[in-house]
C-alpha positions as CSV (number, residue, x, y, z in Angstrom):
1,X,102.1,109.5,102.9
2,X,104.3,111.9,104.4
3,X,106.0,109.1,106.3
4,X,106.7,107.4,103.5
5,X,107.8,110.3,101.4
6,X,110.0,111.8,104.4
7,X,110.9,109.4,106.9
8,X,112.3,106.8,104.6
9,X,113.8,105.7,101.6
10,X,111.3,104.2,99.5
11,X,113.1,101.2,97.4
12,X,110.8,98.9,95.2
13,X,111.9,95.1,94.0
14,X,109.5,93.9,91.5
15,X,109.2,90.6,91.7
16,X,106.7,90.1,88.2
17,X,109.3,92.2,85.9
18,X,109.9,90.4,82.7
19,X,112.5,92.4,81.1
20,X,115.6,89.9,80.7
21,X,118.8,90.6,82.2
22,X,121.5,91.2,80.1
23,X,123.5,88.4,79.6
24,X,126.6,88.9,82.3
25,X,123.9,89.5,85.2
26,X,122.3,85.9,84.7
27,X,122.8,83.6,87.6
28,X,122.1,80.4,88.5
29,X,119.3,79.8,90.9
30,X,120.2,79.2,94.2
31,X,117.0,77.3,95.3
32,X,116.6,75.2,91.6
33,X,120.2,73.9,91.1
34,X,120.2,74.3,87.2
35,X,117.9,76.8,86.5
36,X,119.0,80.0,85.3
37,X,117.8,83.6,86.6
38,X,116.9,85.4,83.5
39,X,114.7,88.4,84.3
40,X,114.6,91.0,86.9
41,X,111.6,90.0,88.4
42,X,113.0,85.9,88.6
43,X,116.2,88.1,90.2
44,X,114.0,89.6,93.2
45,X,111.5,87.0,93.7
46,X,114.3,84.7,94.5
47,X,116.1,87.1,97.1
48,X,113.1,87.6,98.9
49,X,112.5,84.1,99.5
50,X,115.8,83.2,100.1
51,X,116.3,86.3,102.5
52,X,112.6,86.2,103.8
53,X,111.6,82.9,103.0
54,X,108.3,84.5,101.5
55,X,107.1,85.2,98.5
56,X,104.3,87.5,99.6
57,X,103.3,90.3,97.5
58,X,103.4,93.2,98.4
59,X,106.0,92.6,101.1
60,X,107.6,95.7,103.6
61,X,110.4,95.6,105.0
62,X,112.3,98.2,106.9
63,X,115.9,98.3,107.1
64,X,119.5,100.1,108.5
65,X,122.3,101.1,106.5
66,X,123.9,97.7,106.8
67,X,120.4,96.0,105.8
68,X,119.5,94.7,109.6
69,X,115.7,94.6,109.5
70,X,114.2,97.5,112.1
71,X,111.0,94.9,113.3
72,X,109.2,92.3,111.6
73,X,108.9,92.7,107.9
74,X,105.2,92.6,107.0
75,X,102.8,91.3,104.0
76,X,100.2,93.1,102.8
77,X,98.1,95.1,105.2
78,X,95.4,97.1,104.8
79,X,94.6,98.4,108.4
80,X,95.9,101.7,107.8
81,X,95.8,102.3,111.8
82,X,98.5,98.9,112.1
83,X,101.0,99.6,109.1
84,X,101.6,103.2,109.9
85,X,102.2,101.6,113.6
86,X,104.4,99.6,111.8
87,X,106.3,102.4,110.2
88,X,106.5,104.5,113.0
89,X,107.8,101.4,115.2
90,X,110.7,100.5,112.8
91,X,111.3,104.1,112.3
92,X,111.9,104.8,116.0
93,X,114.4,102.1,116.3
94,X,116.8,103.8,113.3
95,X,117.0,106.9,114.9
């Protein structure tokens, strides 16, 4: 916890958020030619699958400045012992 609270910037993209987008920040869908993006949730879901090519929930990723991944992003993981490995990997290769 004290990682994640002072080691990093915690940023959260949820993916099942069904508040619509106001009108000038729908989009087109990049992977269904036709389909419009109308909620914040549809908005995420598809950036991580285009960006990730996953749609894996919960998904971690760690990341620079200029969004260059730190080490592997990870799905879920419940070994406590692994993901604060993880953290602590992807952590050592930003400073």
């Amino acid at each position: 916890l004290n990682i994640l609270k002072g080691d990093v910037v915690l940023i959260s993209l949820y993916v099942d958020d069904l508040r619509k987008l106001k009108d000038h920040e729908i989009v087109e869908s990049k992977l269904k030619p036709g389909k419009m993006l109308k909620t914040i949730g549809k908005k995420w879901s598809e950036l991580q699958a285009i960006k990730y090519n996953t749609n894996a929930q919960p998904f971690y990723v760690l990341m620079d400045h200029n969004e260059k991944n730190l080490n592997d992003p990870v799905a879920y993981t419940p070994n406590v012992d692994e993901y604060y490995n993880w953290l602590k990997e992807g952590i050592s290769k930003f400073k």
